[in-house]
N, C-alpha and C positions, 0 to 999 in steps of 0.2 A: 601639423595636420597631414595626415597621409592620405594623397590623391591616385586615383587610379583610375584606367579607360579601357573600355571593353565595344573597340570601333572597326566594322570591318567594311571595305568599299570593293567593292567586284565589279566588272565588267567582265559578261559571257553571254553564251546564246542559250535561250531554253531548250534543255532537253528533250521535251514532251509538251503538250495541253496542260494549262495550269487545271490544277482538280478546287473547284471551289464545293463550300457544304456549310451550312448551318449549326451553330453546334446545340445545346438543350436549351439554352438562355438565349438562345437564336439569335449571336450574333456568330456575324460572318467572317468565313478564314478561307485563305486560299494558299495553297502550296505548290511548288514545285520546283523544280531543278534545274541547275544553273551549271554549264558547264564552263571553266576558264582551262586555257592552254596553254602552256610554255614550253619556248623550243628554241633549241640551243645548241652549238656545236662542240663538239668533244676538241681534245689535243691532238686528237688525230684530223682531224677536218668531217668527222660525220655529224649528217644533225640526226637531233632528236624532238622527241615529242611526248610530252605528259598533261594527259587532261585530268583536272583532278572536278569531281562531282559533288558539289555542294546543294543542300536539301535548305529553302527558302521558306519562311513560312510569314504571311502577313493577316494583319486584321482589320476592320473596319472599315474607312476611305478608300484602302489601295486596292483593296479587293474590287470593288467594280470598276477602277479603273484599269486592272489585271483581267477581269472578264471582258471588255470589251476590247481592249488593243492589244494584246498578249499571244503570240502562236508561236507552237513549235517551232524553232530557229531563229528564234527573234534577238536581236542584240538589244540585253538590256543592262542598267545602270542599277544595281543594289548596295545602299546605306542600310550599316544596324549593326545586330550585335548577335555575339556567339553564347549559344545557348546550351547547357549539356544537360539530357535527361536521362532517368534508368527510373525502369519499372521491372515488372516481374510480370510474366506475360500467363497465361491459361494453364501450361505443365508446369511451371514455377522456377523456368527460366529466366535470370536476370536478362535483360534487353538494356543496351544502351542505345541515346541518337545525338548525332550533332546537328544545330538549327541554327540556321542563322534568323535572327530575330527581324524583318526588314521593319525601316521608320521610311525611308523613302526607298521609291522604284522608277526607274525614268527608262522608257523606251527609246531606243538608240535608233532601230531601225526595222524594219521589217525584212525576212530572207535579204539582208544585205543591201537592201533601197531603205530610204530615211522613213520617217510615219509622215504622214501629214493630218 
């Protein structure tokens, strides 16, 4: 039997204001961005720095626990999985996106102080 795992865990700070919305069947979804950072020093002794911007998207539960503890610069904890879509937008330009799917979301801290 052939097994395989599609598991991604992050630690970053939000971006922005998570954007929550309804969708037609009116259930609830909240997105937003998540930035992690690695930084490292060369062979020569300089460091460096690369932030890479991953797009979150959750559903149901964590969505109101995302509206109400959730702010721009927040250190949070993201479980789930990578998701890849392509559509074809209005001029009939292929679009792709990558999403991280989250199952769980755990607030780390607030600007850099814990939550309580």
């Amino acid at each position: 039997m052939s097994r395989s795992l599609n598991k991604v865990e992050l630690i970053g700070n939000l971006g922005g204001v998570p954007e929550v919305r309804t969708t037609a069947d009116g259930v609830r979804v909240a997105t937003f961005t998540l930035a992690t950072t690695r930084r490292w020093t060369d062979r020569d002794g300089r460091l460096h720095e690369k932030t890479e911007w991953h797009k979150v998207v959750a559903w149901d539960q964590l969505v109101m626990l995302i509206e109400r503890q959730l702010r721009k610069g927040d250190r949070v904890y993201v479980e789930g999985r990578v998701e890849y879509r392509s559509w074809e937008d209005r001029t009939g330009r292929k679009r792709q996106v990558t999403e991280i799917l989250a199952r769980e979301v755990i607030p780390l801290g607030a600007g850099g102080h814990e939550v309580e």
